[in-house]
C-alpha positions as CSV (number, residue, x, y, z in Angstrom):
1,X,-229.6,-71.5,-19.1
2,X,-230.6,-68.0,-20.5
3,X,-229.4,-66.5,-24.2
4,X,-227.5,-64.1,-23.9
5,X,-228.6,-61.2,-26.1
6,X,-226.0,-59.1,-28.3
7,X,-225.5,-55.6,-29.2
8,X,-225.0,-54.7,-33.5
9,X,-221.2,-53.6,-32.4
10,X,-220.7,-57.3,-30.5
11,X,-222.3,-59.3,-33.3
12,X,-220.2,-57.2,-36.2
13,X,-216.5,-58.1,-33.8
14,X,-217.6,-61.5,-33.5
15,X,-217.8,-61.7,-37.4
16,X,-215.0,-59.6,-37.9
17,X,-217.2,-57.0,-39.7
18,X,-218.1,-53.7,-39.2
19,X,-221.2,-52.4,-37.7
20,X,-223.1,-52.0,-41.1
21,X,-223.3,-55.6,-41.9
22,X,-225.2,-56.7,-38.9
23,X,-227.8,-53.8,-39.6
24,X,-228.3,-54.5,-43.1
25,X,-229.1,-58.4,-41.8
26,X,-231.8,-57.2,-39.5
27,X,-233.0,-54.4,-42.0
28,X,-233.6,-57.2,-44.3
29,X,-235.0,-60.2,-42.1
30,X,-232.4,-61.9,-42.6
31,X,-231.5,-62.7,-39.0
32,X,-233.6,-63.1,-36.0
33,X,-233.8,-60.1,-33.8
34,X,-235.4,-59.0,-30.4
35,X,-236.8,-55.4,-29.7
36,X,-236.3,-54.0,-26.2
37,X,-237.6,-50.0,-26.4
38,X,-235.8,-48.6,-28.9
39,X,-232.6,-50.9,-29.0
40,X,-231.7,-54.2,-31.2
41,X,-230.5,-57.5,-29.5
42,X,-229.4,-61.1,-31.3
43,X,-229.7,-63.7,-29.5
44,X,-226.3,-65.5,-29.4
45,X,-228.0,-69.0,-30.8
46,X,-229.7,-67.1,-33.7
47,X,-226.0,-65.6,-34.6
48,X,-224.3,-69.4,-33.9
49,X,-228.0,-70.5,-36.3
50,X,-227.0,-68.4,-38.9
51,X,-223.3,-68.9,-39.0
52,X,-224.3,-72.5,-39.5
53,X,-226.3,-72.4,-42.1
54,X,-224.2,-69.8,-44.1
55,X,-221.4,-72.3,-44.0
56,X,-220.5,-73.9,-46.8
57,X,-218.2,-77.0,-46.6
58,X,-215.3,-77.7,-49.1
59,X,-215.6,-80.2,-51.8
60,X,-213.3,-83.6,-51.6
61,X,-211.9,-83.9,-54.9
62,X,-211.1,-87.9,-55.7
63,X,-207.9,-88.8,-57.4
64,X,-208.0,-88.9,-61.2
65,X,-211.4,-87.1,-61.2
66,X,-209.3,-83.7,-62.4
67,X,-208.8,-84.7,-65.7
68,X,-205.7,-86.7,-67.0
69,X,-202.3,-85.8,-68.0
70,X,-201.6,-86.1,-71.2
């Protein structure tokens, strides 16, 4: 199955960001990119890559490991 291959202004709605953000990832490296003439794709598994490994889980807090009432 091919990739499909985003535009700046469908990566920045899918993040819920404006358009700014997804340029300033490709203007620093940050985020894989492809180069067809003069425009800017993402491939769809590079944003989905990304998004992964910018999550950050929560922490499980144990019982009594807060501290204890006095």
């Amino acid at each position: 199955m091919a990739d499909r291959y985003l535009t700046v202004a469908q990566v920045a709605e899918l993040l819920g960001t404006s358009e700014r953000f997804p340029r300033r990832l490709i203007a620093e490296r940050r985020i894989a990119f492809v180069k067809v003439g003069r425009h800017v794709r993402i491939p769809e598994r590079e944003l989905s890559a990304f998004i992964d490994a910018n999550t950050v889980q929560p922490i499980g807090y144990r019982r009594g490991s807060l501290g204890k009432a006095a």
